[in-house]
C-alpha positions in Angstrom: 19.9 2.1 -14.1 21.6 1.4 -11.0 20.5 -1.3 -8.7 21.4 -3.6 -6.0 21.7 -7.1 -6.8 21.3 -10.3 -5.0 22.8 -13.1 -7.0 22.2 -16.1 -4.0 20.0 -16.3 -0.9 22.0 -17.3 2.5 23.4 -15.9 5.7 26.5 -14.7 4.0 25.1 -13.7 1.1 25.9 -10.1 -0.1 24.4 -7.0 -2.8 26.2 -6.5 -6.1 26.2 -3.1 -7.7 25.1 -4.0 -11.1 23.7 -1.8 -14.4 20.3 -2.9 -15.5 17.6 -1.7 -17.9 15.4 0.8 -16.4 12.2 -0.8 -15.9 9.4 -0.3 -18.8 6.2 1.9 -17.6 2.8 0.2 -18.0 -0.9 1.0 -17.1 -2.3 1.5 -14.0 1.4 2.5 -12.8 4.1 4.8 -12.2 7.8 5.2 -12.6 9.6 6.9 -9.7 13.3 7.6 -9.0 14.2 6.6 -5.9 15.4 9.4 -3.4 15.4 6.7 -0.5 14.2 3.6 0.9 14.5 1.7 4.3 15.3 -1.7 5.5 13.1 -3.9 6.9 13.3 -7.3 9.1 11.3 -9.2 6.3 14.0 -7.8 4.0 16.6 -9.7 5.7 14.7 -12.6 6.1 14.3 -12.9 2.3 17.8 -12.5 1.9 18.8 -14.9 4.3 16.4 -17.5 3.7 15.5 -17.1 -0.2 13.0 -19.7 -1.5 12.3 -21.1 1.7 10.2 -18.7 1.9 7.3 -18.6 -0.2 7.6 -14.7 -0.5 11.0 -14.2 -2.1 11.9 -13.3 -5.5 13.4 -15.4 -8.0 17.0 -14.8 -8.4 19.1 -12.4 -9.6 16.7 -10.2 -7.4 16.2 -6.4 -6.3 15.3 -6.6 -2.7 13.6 -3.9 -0.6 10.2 -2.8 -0.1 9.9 1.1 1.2 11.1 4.3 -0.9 10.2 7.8 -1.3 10.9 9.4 -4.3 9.7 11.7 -7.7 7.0 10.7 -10.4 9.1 10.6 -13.7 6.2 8.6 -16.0 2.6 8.4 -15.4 1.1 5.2 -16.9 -2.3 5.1 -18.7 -5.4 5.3 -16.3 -3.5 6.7 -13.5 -5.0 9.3 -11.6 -4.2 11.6 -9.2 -0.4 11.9 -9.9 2.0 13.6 -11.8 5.3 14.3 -12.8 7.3 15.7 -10.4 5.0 14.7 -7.6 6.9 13.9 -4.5 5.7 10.0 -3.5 6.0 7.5 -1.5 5.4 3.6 -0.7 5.4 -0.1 -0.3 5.5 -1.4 -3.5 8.0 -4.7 -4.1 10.9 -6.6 -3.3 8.9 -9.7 -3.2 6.9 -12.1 -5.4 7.7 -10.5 -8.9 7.4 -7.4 -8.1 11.2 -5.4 -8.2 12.2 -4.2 -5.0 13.8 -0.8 -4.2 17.5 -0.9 -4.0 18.0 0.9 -7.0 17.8 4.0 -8.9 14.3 3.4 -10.4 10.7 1.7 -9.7 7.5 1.2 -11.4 5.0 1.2 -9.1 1.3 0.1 -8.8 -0.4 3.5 -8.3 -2.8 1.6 -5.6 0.2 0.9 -3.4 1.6 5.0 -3.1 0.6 8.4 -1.9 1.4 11.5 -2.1 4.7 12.1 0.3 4.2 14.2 3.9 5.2 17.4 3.0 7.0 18.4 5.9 9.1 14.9 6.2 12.4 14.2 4.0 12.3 11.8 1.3 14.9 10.0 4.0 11.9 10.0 6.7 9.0 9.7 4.1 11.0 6.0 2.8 10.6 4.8 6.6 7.1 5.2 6.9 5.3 2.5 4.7 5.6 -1.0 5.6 5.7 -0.1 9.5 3.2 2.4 9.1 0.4 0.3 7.4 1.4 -2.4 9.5 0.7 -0.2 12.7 -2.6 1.5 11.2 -4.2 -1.4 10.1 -3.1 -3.4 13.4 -4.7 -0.7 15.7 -7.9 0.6 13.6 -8.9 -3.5 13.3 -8.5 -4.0 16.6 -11.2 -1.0 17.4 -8.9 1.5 18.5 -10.6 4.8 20.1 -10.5 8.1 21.9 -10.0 7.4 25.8 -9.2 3.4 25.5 -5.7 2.2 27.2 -3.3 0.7 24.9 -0.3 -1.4 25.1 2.5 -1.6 22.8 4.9 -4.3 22.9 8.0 -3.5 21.4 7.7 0.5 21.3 11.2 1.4 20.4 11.0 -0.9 17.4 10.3 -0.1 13.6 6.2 -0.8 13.9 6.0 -0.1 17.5 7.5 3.7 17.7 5.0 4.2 15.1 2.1 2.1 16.1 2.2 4.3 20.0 2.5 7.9 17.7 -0.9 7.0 15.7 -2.4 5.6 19.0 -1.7 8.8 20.6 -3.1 10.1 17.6 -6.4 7.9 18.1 -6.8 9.9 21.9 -5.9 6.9 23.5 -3.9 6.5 26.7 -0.4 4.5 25.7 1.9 2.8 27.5 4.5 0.6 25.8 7.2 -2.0 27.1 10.9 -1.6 26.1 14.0 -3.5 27.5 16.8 -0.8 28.2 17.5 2.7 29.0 17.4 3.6 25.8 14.4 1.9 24.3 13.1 3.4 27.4 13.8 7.0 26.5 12.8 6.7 23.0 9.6 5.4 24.3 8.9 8.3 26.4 10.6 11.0 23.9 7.5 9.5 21.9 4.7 10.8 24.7 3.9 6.8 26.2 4.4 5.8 29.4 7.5 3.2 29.2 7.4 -0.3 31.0 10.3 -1.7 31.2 9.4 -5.4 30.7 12.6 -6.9 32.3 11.7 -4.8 35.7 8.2 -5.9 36.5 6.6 -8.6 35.3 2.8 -8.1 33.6 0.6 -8.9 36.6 2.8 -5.7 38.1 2.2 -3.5 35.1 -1.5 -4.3 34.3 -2.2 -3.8 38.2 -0.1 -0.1 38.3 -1.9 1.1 35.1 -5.1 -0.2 34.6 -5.8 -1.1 37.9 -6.2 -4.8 37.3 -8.3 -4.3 34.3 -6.3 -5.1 32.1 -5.8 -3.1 28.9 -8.6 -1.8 26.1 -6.1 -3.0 23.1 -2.7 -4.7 22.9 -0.8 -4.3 20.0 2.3 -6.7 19.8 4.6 -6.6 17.5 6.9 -8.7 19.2 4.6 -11.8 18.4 5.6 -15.2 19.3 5.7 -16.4 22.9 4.8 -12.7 23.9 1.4 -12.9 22.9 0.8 -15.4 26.2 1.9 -11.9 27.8 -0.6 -10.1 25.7 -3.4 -12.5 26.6 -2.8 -11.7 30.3 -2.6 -8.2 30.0 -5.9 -8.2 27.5 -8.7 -6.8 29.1 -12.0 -9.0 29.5 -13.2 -8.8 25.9 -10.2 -7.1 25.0 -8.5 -6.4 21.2 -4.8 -7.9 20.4 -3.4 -7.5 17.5 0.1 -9.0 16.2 2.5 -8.7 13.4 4.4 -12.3 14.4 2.2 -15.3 14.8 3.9 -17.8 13.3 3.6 -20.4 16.4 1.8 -22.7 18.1 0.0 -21.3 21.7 -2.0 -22.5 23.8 -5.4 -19.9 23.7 -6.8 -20.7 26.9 -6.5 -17.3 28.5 -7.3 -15.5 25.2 -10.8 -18.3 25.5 -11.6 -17.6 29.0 -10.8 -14.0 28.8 -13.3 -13.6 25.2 -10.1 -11.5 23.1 -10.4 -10.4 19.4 -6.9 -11.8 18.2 -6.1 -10.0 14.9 -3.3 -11.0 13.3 -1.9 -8.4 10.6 0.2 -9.7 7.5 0.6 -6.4 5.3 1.9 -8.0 2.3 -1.4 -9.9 1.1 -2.3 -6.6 -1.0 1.3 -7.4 -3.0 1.3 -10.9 -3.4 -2.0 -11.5 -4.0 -3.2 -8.4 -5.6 -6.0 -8.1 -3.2 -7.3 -4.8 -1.5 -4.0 -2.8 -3.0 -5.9 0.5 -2.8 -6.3 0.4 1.0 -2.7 1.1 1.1 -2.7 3.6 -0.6 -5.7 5.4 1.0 -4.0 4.5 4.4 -0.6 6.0 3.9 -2.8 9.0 2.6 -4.0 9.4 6.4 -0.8 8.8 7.5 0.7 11.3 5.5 -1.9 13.7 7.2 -1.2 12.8 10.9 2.7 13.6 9.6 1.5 16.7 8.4 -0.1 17.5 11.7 3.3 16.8 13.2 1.7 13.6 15.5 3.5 11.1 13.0 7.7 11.3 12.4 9.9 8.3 12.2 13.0 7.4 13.9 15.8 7.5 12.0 18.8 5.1 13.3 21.6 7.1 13.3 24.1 5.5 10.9 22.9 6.5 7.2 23.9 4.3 4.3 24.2 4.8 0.7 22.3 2.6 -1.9 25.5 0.9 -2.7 25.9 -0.2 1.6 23.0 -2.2 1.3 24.8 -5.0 2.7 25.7 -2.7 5.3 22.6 -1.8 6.1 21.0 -5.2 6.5 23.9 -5.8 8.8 23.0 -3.2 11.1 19.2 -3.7 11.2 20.3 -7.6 11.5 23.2 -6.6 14.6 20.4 -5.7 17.2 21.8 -1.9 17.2 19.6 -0.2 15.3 17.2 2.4 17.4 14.1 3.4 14.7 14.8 2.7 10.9 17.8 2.1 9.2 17.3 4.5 5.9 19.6 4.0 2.5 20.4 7.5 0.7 20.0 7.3 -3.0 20.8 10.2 -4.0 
């Protein structure tokens, strides 16, 4: 098969078309050919860093993590699928499991679902690292029907999808953003947009929530902006984070009583721990898709497998709005 090789870790480093054995089907999994797949930040971290992060592949490595694509081989004790089924998934690019930037996969059946129906295999490869991310984030944190909920970040890859299943949850959503656009995108979305450079958080917590502060707080900006999701917690309030890898000083989170969650989505891959929660969560994705309240932004430059360097240079540049999506086909 076709695949995307990395051959050395580093900022310069680059992906090597190369011709490889198709990977052999075993039990409990599934072969797939790729249609698509996505790029995400943790992808170009791996390549730019390599073994200093505990996470990345040995080397020569196939990188990427998201695809959508069709069942070819069904291993033994696999239920539920087929061949021909449309799927799609989080399934490797880290550890030793192979990633997606090539023409095949074999998959652990506890880390797909079916593919939305009414999203393209383009749309569908977007979806699963974000999407978990977002849906475990929010539902750990308590999430309900009438709550107000912040999203930092909501023109990103998690955030434009964590504010869609909020929505979905019958909360009211607001979300910060840093431009016109992001702005745009945020509202095109159905939240309210704060623009985070305009008024500070005492400003938007007072306009919204009148001083309240907010029900939940998902930040998936992380870092120093959690001291801005502590302040803009409610009293006994739920804030959940995708980047925590700092040191903070929880004094307002103490005094204020939060619920910190902090979500790392990759435990079920490395560690082979809870795998088929990810599978039944991009099953209820794949239903709030099919209800149209779930559909991924698509940056609008489009690369084929073989611009996989290309395509971690745009997600790296900054210019990206929603997911940058490789074509495989």
């Amino acid at each position: 098969m076709k695949a995307m090789i990395i051959e050395e870790y580093g900022e310069t480093s680059e992906f090597v078309e190369s011709v490889i054995p198709n990977p052999e089907i075993k039990d409990g999994h599934v072969m797939i050919r790729i249609a698509a797949s996505s790029v995400n930040t943790v992808d170009t971290m791996i390549r730019k860093m390599g073994r200093e992060l505990p996470i990345s592949p040995a080397l020569p490595a196939i990188l990427g993590m998201d695809f959508a694509g069709t069942v070819e081989a069904v291993g033994d004790g696999v239920e539920g699928y087929s061949i021909g089924d449309k799927v799609y998934g989080c399934a490797g690019g880290l550890g030793e499991l192979q990633g997606t930037l090539s023409e095949y996969i074999v998959a652990d059946s506890d880390l797909i679902s079916h593919k939305p129906k009414n999203l393209s295999m383009l749309e569908a490869a977007a979806i699963p690292l974000v999407g978990i991310t977002a849906y475990e984030g929010l539902t750990r944190a308590g999430i309900k029907e009438g709550q107000n909920v912040l999203v930092h970040g909501g023109s990103g890859g998690v955030g434009h999808i964590a504010l869609q299943i909020a929505m979905q949850f019958g909360a009211q959503v607001f979300s910060t953003g840093g431009g016109e656009r992001q702005m745009a995108l945020i509202e095109s979305l159905g939240a309210t947009p704060i623009n985070y450079k305009e008024e500070s958080v005492e400003e938007y917590v007072s306009k919204y929530t009148g001083g309240n502060g907010f029900d939940v707080v998902f930040d998936s900006v992380g870092g120093l902006n959690l001291l801005n999701s502590f302040n803009a917690a409610a009293l006994n309030g739920q804030v959940a984070t995708t980047v925590s890898m700092c040191e903070l000083d929880l004094s307002v989170a103490h005094f204020k009583g939060l619920s910190i969650h902090v979500v790392f989505m990759l435990i079920p891959m490395l560690h082979n721990h809870g795998r088929k929660h990810h599978s039944e969560i991009l099953t209820k994705l794949a239903d709030i898709a099919g209800s149209d309240h779930l559909k991924p932004v698509l940056d609008e430059t489009e690369f084929l497998l073989t611009e996989a360097t290309q395509a971690h240079h745009r997600l790296e540049s900054g210019k990206a709005m929603g997911k940058v999506v490789l074509n495989h086909l």
